[in-house]
C-alpha positions in Angstrom: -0.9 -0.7 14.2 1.5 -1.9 17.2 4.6 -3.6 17.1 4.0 -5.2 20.8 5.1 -8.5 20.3 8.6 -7.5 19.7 9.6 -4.2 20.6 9.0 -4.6 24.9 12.9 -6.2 25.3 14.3 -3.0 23.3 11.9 -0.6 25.2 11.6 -2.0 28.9 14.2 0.9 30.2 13.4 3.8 28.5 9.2 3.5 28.8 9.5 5.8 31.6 11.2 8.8 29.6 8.1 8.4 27.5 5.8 9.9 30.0 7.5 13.6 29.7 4.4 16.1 29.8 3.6 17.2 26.3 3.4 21.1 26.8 5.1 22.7 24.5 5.8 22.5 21.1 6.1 19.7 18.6 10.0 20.3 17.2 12.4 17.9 18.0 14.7 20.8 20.3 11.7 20.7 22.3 11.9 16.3 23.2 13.3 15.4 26.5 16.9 13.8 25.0 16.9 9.9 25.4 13.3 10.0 23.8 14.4 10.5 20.1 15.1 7.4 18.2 18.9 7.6 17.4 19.2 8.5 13.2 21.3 7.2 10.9 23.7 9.8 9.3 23.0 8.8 6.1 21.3 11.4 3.8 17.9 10.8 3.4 17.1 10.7 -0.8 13.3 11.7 -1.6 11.1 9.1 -3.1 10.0 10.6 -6.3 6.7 11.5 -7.0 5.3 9.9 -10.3 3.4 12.6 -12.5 -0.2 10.7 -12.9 0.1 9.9 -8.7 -3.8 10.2 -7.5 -2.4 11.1 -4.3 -2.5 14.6 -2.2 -0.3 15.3 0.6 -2.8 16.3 3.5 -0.3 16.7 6.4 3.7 15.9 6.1 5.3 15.9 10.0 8.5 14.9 10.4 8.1 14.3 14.1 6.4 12.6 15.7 5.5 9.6 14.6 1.7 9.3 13.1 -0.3 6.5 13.0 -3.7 6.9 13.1 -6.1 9.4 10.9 -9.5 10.3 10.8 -11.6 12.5 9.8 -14.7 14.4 11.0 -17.7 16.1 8.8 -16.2 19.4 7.7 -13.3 18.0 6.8 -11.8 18.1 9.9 -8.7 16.1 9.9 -7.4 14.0 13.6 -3.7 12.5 13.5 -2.8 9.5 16.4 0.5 9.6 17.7 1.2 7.0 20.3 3.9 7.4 22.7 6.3 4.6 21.4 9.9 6.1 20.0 9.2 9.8 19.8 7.4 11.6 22.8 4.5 13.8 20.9 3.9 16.8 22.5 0.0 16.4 21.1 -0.4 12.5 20.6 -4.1 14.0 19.7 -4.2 16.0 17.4 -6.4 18.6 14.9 -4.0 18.7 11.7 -4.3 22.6 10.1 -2.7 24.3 7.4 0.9 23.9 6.8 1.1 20.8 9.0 0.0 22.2 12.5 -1.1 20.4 15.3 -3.4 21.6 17.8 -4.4 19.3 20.7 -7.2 17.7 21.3 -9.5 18.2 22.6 -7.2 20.4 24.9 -3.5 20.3 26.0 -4.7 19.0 29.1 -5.8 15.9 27.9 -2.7 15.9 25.7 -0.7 15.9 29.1 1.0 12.5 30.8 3.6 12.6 33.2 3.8 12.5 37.0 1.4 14.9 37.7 -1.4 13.8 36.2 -0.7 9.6 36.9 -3.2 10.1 39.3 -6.0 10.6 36.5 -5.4 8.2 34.0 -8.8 8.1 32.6 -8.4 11.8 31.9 -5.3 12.1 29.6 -4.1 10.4 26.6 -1.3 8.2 27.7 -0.4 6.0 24.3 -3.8 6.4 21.9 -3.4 4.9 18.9 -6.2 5.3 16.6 -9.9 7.0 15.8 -13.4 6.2 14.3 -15.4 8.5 13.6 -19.1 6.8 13.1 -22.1 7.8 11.1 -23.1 10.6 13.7 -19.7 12.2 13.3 -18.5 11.7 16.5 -15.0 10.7 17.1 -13.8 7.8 19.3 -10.6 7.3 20.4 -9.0 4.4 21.3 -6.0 4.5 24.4 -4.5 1.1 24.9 -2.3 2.8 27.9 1.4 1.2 26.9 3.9 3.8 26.3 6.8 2.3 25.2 5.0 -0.6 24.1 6.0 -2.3 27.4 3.0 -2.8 30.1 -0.3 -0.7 30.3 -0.7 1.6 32.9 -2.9 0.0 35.3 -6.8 1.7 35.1 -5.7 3.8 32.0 -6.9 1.5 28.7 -10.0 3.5 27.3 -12.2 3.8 24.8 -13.2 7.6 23.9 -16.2 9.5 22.2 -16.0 12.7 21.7 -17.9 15.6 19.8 -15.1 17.4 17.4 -17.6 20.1 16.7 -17.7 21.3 20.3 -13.9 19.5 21.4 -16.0 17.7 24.3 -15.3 14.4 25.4 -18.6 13.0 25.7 -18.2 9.0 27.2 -15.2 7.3 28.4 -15.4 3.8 28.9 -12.1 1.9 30.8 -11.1 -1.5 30.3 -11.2 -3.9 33.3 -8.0 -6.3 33.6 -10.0 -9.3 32.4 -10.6 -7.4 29.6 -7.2 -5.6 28.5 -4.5 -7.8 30.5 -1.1 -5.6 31.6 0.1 -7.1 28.2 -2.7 -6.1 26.2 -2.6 -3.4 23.0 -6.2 -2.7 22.0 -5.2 -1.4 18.4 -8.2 -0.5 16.3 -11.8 0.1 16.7 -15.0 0.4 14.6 -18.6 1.4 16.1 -21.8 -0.3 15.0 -24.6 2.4 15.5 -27.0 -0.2 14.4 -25.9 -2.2 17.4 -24.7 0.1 20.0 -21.7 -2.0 19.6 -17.9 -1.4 19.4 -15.0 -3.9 17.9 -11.4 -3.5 18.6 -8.8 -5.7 17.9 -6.0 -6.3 20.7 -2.3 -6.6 18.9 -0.9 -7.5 22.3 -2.7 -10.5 23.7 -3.9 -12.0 19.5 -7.8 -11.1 20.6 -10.6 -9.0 19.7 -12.5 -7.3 21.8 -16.3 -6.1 22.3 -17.9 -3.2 23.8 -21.9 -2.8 24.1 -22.1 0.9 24.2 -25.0 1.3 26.5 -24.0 -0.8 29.4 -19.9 -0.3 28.9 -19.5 -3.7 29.4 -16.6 -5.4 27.4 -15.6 -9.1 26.4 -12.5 -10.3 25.2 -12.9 -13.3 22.0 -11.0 -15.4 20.3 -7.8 -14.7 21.9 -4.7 -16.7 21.0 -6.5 -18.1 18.6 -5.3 -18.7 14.9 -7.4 -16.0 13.3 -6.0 -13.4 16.0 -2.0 -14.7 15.8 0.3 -14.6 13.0 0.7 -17.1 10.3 3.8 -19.7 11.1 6.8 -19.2 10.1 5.5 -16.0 8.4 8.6 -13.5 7.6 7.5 -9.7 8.4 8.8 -7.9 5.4 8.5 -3.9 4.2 9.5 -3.0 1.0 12.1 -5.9 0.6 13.9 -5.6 4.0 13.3 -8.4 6.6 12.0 -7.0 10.0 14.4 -8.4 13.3 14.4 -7.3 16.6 17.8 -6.6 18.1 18.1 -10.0 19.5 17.5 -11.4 15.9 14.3 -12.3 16.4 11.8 -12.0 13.1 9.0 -9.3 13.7 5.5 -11.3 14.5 2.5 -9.2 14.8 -0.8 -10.3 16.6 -4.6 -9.0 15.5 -4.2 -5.9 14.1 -6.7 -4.4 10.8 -10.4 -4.4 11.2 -12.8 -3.0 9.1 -16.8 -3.4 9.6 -19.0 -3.9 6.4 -21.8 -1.3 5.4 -25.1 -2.7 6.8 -22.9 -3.7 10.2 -23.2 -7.9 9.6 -19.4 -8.9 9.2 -16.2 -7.9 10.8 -12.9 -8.2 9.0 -10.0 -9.2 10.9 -6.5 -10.4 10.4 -3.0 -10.6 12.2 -0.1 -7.9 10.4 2.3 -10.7 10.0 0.8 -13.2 8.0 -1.9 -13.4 4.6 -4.1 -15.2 6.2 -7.7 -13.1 6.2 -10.9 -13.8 8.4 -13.7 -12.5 9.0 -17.3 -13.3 11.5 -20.6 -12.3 12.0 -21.2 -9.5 14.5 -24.0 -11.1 15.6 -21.8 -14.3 17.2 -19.7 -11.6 18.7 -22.2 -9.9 20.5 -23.9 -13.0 22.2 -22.9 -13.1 25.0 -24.3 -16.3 25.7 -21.7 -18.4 23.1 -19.1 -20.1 24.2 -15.3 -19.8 23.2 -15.8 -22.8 20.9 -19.1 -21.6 19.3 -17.5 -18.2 18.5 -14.5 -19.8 17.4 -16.7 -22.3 15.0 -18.0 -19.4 13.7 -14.6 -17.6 12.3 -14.5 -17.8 8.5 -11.3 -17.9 6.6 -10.9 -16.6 3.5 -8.6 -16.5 0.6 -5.5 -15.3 1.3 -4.4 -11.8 0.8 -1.2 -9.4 0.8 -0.5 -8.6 4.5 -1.4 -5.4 5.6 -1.8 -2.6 8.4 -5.0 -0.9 8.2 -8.3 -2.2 6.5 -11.3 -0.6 5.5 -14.7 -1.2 3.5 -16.5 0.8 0.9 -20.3 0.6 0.3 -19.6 -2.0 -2.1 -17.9 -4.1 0.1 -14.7 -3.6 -1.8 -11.8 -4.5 0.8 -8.8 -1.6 0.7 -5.6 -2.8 1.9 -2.5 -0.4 3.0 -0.1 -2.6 1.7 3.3 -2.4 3.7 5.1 -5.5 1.8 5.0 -3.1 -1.2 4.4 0.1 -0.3 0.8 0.2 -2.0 -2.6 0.8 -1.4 -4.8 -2.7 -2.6 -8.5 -3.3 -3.1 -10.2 -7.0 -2.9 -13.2 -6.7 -4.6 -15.6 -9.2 -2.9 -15.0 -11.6 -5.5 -11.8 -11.9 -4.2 -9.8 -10.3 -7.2 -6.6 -8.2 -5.6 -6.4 -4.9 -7.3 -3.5 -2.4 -6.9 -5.0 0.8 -6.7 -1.4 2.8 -5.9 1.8 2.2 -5.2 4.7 4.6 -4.9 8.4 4.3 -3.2 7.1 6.9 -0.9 4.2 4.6 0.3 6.6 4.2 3.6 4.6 1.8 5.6 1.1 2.7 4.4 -0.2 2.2 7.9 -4.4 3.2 8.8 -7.3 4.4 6.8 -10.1 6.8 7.3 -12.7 7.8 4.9 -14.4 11.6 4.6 -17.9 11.7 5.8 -18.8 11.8 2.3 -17.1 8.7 1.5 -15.3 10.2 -1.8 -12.0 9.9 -0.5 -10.2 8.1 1.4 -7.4 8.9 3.9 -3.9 7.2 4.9 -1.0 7.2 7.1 2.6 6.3 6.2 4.4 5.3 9.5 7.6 4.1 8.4 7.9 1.4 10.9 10.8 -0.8 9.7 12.9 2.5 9.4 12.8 2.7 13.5 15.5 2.0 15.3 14.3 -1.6 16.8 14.2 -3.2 13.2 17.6 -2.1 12.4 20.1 -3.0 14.9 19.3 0.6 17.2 19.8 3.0 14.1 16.8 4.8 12.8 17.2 4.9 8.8 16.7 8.0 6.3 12.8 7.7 5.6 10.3 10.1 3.9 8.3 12.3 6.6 5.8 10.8 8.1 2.6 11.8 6.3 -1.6 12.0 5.9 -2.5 11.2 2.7 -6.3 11.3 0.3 -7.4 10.0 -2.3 -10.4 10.2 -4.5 -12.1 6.7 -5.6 -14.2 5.9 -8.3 -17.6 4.9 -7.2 
């Protein structure tokens, strides 16, 4: 997820210390200083673990900050960290034993700083999530903001690569018109069936469209009420109230998508809000709509817990990650809300992924309303960040 809408004030004058190369390791000793969130000096107090938890602990970092997960056939595990508050030295990255991070798909790609501006379509500069599709490639998206503040002008991306061979494959940039200098294309999902790709954009309120053989791309539904948060809507995590430092409440654009199993609906929603939507792929890939046919076609339905991350199971069972309570949720397509976990250590259960298998499925915690810009500059003691699994029930 993003938190565009209300971190650019806080961020505008140190985006540029986020663009230190990432060669070296991934300890703190090793950031440029000015890019590490300040800390509170509090002592940070575990969560504790309940005994029946149905949770396993696939990668625990404690910097930097991870967002995104995925997860290729083998098992192969991807974490996303975009360059927002800590600079990663690998903001792509395979996740090995005893929380390592290799980059990927090399350390050149990993690299963005003044040497390399020149090649923007050739280096991760903010990427924020992955998808990997029924093939088991990967896809990356790059919305190009570090710092959250503009994007870097011919850098937003869209990414396939193959993680068997650690070849990027396709790259497919973002015109302008498409992903405006104020844009944050967030999440993605790809429709084989269709030769189609969905992203939602958390900076504009929009989704977006990319037909996979031409490359071409169309922006929806932006600033519409399905894409923006619900008014008056109060961003909460875990009980505390999310303001910026000018004391302005937290209000998050189009964030979670998830794509059903036979390819015909797209879920959608803002963060900040309950509101939940959803349309028919088929009106987003006509290109021959208009903005108020598409937008006729948006169907709302029953409200739901606000969340990050969304994703669908064969079933059509909706899983939430849950940041109001720190829980995992599943709307079963009657509409019944099920809690499935929740745990104090839940920390801003932030994006899914499922295994190729579709037994388990994967999560990030992010933490995002212990940062700094939710609580008055002071970062606050916070579990690690960390990949979760979890087996389901079919």
């Amino acid at each position: 997820m993003t938190m565009r809408s209300a971190f650019s004030p806080l961020y505008a004058a140190a985006a540029g210390l986020l663009l230190a190369g990432c060669n070296s390791g991934t300890s703190t000793a090793d950031k440029p200083r000015g890019t590490i969130p300040a800390d509170s000096t509090a002592a940070h107090v575990p969560a504790p673990v309940p005994a029946n938890s149905p949770l396993t602990i696939v990668a625990e970092i404690t910097d930097p900050q991870v967002t995104g997960v995925a997860v290729a056939p083998g098992g192969k595990v991807f974490a996303f960290s975009p360059r927002w508050d800590f600079n990663p030295t690998y903001p792509v990255a395979v996740v090995g034993p005893s929380n390592t991070l290799t980059p990927y798909p090399d350390a050149g790609w990993c690299m963005w700083n003044d040497s390399v501006r020149n090649e923007p379509m050739k280096h991760w500069i903010c990427p924020q999530a992955g998808y990997v599709d029924k093939q088991g490639m990967l896809w990356i998206i790059d919305p190009a903001a570090p710092g959250l503040k503009v994007t870097v002008p011919g850098g937003v991306k869209l990414v396939k690569t193959d993680p068997k061979t650690n070849k990027v494959l396709q790259t497919i940039p973002f015109p302008e018109s498409v992903a405006p200098r104020h844009s944050y294309l967030n999440d993605v999902r790809i429709d084989l069936q269709n030769n189609y790709a969905y992203l939602t954009d958390s900076g504009t309120g929009a989704l977006v469209v990319v037909d996979l053989k031409t490359t071409k791309s169309r922006q929806l539904l932006a600033k519409q009420p399905s894409t923006l948060p619900d008014k008056g809507f109060i961003t909460k995590a875990q009980g505390k109230a999310l303001y910026d430092p000018m004391g302005k409440p937290g209000q998050f654009k189009a964030d979670g998508i998830a794509l059903s199993a036979d390819n015909q609906y797209l879920y959608y929603r803002a963060l900040s809000g309950h509101s939940l939507y959803r349309i028919k792929t088929a009106v987003l890939r006509d290109a021959a709509l208009s903005a108020t046919q598409v937008q006729a076609a948006v169907e709302k339905l029953p409200d739901a817990p606000a969340c990050d991350g969304m994703e669908l199971d064969s079933k059509n069972n909706l899983y939430l990650t849950n940041f109001e309570e720190g829980a995992i949720l599943r709307r079963t397509p009657d509409g019944k809300i099920e809690t499935v976990v929740k745990e104090q250590r839940l920390e801003w259960p932030d994006t899914f992924a499922w295994d190729p298998d579709g037994n388990n499925i994967y999560f990030t915690t992010s933490a995002i309303h212990k940062m700094p810009n939710w609580n008055k500059g002071v970062g606050q003691p916070r579990e690690p960040f960390r990949i979760y699994k979890m087996a389901l029930a079919k």
